[in-house]
C-alpha positions in Angstrom: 124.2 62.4 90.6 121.8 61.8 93.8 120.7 58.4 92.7 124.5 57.1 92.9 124.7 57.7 96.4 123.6 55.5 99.1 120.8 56.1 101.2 122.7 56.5 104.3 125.2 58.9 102.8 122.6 61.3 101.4 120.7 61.5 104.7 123.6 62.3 106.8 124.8 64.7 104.1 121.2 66.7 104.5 121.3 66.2 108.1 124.6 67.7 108.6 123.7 70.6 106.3 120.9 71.3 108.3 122.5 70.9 111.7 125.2 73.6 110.1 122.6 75.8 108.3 121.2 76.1 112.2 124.5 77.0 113.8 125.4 79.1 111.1 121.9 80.8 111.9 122.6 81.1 115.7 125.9 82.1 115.3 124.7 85.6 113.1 126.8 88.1 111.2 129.1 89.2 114.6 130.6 85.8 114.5 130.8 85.3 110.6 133.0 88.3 110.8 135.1 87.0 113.5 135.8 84.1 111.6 136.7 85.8 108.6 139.0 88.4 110.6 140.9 85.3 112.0 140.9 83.8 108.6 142.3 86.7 107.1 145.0 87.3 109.9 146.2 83.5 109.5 146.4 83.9 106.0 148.6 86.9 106.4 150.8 85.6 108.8 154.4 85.2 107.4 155.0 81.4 109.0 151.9 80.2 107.7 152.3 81.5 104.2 156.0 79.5 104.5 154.5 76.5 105.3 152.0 77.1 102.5 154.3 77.1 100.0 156.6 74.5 101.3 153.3 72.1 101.5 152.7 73.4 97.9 156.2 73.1 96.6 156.6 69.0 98.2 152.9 67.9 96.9 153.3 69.3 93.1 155.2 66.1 92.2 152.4 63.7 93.5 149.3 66.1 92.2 150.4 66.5 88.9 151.1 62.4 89.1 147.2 61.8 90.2 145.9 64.4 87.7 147.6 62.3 85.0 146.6 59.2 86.1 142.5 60.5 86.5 143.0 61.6 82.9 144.6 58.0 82.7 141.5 56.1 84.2 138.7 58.6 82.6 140.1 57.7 78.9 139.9 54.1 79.7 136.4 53.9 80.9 135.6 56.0 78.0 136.9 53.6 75.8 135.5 50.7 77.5 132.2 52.6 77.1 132.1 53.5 73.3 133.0 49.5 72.6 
């Protein structure tokens, strides 16, 4: 999987994981839970769980249409492999 990625790419990828692993570090477990409390209490919040569903509800069409269509491509290259 690594080998298909650019050098650039994978360096800023292990740089930025590094960079968060450090904040993450600073940050400690007081501020982990405040960001989980805030999580939670957005995720409970009626408004946001209507705009959830509505954002859920409008993008089904379209998801299901790219699902099909990855299926759609994947079965192709397999075929195109196997010749």
């Amino acid at each position: 999987m690594w080998q298909n990625l650019p050098m650039k790419f994978r360096f800023g990828l292990i740089i930025g994981l590094a960079v968060g692993y450090v904040f993450g570090a600073r940050a400690g477990r007081e501020r982990y839970e405040q960001i989980v409390s805030a999580f939670n209490a957005a995720r409970s919040n009626e408004q946001i769980r209507d705009a959830t569903d509505i954002a859920e509800r409008s993008t089904r069409g379209t998801r299901a249409a790219a699902g099909r269509g990855i299926v759609l491509i994947a079965d192709t290259i397999r075929e195109r492999a196997a010749r």
